[in-house]
C-alpha positions as CSV (number, residue, x, y, z in Angstrom):
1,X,59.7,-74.3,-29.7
2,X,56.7,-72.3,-29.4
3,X,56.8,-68.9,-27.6
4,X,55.4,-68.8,-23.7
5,X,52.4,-66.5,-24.7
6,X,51.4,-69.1,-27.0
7,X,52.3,-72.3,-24.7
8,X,50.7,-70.8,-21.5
9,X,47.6,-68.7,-23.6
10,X,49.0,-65.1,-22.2
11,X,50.5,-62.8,-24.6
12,X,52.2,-61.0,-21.4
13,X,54.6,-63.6,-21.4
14,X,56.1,-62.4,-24.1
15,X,57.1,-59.4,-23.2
16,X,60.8,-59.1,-23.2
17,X,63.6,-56.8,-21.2
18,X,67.0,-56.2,-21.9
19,X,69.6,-55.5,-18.8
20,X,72.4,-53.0,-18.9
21,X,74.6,-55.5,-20.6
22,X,72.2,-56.0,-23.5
23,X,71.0,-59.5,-22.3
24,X,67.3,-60.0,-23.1
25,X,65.2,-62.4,-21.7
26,X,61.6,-62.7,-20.7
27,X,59.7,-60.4,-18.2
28,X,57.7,-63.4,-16.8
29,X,59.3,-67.0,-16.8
30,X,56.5,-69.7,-15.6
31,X,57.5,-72.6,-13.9
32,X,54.8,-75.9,-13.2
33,X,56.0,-77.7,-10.6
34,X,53.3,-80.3,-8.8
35,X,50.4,-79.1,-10.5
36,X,50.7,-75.9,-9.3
37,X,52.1,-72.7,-11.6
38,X,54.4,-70.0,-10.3
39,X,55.2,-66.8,-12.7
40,X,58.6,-65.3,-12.2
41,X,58.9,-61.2,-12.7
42,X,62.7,-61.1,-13.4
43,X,62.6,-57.1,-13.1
44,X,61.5,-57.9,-9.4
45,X,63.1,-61.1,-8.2
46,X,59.6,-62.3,-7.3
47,X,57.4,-64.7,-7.3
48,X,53.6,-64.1,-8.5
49,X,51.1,-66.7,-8.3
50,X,49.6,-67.8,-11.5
51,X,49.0,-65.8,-14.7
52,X,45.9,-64.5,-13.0
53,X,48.3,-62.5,-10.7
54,X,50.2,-60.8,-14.0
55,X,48.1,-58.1,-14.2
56,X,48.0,-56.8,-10.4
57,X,51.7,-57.4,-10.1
58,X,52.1,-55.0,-13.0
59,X,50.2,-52.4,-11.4
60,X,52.6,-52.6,-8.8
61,X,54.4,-49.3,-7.7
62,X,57.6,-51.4,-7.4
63,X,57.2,-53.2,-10.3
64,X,56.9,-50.1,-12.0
65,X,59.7,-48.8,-10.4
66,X,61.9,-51.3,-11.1
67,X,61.0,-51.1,-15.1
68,X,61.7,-47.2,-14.9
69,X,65.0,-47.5,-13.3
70,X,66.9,-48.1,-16.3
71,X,67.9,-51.5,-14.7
72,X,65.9,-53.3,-17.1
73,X,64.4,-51.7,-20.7
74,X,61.5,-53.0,-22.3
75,X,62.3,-54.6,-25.5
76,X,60.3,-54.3,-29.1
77,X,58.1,-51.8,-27.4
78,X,55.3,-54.0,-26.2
79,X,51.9,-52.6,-25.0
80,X,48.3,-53.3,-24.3
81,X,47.0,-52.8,-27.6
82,X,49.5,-52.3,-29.6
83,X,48.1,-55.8,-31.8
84,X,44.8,-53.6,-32.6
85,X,47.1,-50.1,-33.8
86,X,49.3,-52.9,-36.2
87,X,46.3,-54.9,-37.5
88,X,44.1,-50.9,-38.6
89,X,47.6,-50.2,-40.5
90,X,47.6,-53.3,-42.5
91,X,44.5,-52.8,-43.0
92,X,43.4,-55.9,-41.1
93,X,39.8,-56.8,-38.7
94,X,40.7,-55.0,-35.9
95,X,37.9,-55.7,-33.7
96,X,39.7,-57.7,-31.1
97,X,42.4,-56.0,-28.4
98,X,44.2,-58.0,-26.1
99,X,43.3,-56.2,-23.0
100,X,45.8,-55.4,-20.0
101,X,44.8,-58.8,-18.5
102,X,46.2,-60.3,-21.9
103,X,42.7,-62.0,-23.1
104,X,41.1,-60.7,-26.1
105,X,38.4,-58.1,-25.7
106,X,36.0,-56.9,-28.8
């Protein structure tokens, strides 16, 4: 099974939170349900429309809350750009960033 950054073309969906318990699960869960796609912020209980919406609901003052209440921890780290800061210590092209919108910028 592929991940959902890679199914749906948005790396953000990849980011993963862990709760108080230690469960970890995915930020966003997308559902498609009669041709039209709804994004799920688990942090927030809500529902976004479309990946487009990712990137305002992020910016968010209660989305942002919600991640720095200690509710829900980020897992593995995950940032805009962090791809780019891996790929110039391997050595790798790093010419390409995935920008905060999650599509690749030069």
């Amino acid at each position: 099974m592929s991940d959902p950054g890679t199914l749906y073309g948005d790396v953000r969906l990849n980011i993963k939170v862990s709760d108080a318990e230690g469960n970890t699960e995915y930020l966003f869960t997308v559902t498609d349900e009669n041709g039209f796609r709804q994004v799920r912020c688990i942090a927030c209980d809500l529902l976004i429309d479309g990946l487009d919406e990712i990137g305002f609901h992020k910016l968010n003052s209660q989305h942002q809350e919600n991640l720095a209440s200690g509710k829900w921890q980020l897992v593995g780290g995950w940032r805009p750009g962090a791809k780019k800061e891996e790929d110039k210590k391997n050595g790798q092209s790093a010419d390409k960033e995935m920008s905060g919108d999650g599509k690749e910028e030069k």
